[in-house]
C-alpha positions in Angstrom: 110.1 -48.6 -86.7 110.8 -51.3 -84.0 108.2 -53.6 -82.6 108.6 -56.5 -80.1 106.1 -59.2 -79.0 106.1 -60.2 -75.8 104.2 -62.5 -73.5 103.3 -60.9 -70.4 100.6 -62.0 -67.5 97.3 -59.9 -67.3 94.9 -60.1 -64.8 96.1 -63.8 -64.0 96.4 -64.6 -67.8 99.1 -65.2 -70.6 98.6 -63.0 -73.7 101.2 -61.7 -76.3 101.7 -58.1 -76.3 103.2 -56.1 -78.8 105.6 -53.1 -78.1 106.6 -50.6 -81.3 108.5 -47.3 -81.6 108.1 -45.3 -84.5 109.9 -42.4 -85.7 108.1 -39.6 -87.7 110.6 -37.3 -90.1 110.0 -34.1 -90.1 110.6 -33.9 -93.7 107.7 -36.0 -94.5 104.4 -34.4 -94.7 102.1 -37.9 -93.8 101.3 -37.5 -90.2 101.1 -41.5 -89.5 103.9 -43.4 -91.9 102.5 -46.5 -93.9 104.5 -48.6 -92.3 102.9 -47.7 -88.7 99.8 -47.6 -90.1 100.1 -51.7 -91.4 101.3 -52.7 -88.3 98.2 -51.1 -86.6 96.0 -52.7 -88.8 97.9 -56.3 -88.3 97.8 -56.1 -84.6 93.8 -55.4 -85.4 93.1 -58.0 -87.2 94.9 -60.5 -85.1 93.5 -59.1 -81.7 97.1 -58.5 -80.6 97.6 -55.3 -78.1 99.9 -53.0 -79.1 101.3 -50.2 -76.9 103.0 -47.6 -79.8 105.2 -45.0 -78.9 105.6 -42.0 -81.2 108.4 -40.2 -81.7 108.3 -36.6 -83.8 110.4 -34.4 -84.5 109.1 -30.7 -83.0 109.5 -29.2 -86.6 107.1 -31.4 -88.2 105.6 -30.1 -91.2 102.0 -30.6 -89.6 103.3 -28.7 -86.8 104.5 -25.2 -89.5 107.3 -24.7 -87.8 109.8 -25.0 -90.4 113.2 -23.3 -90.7 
């Protein structure tokens, strides 16, 4: 996972924003990885908005389409 915090202007204010990418192995059968899941609840607690973009492999277990 990579995140970023940024400060950008919204609707004529500054706020910090923060910008992740995760990547979810397909090998791995929990759907959200702990580490994604902490930062989510970071960005909650400190009212930060994050904009997380997912990336998973199309033969994710969840998905059953295994070799």
């Amino acid at each position: 996972m990579v995140a970023v915090t940024s400060v950008v202007d919204f609707q004529g204010a500054r706020t910090n924003l923060v910008v992740a990418l995760a990547y979810f192995l397909h090998t791995v059968a929990n759907v959200s990885p702990l580490e994604v899941q902490e930062h989510i609840k970071v960005c909650r607690a400190v009212r930060l908005p994050l904009i997380l973009e997912c990336d998973a492999n199309a033969h994710h277990t969840v998905r059953r389409f295994g070799k």
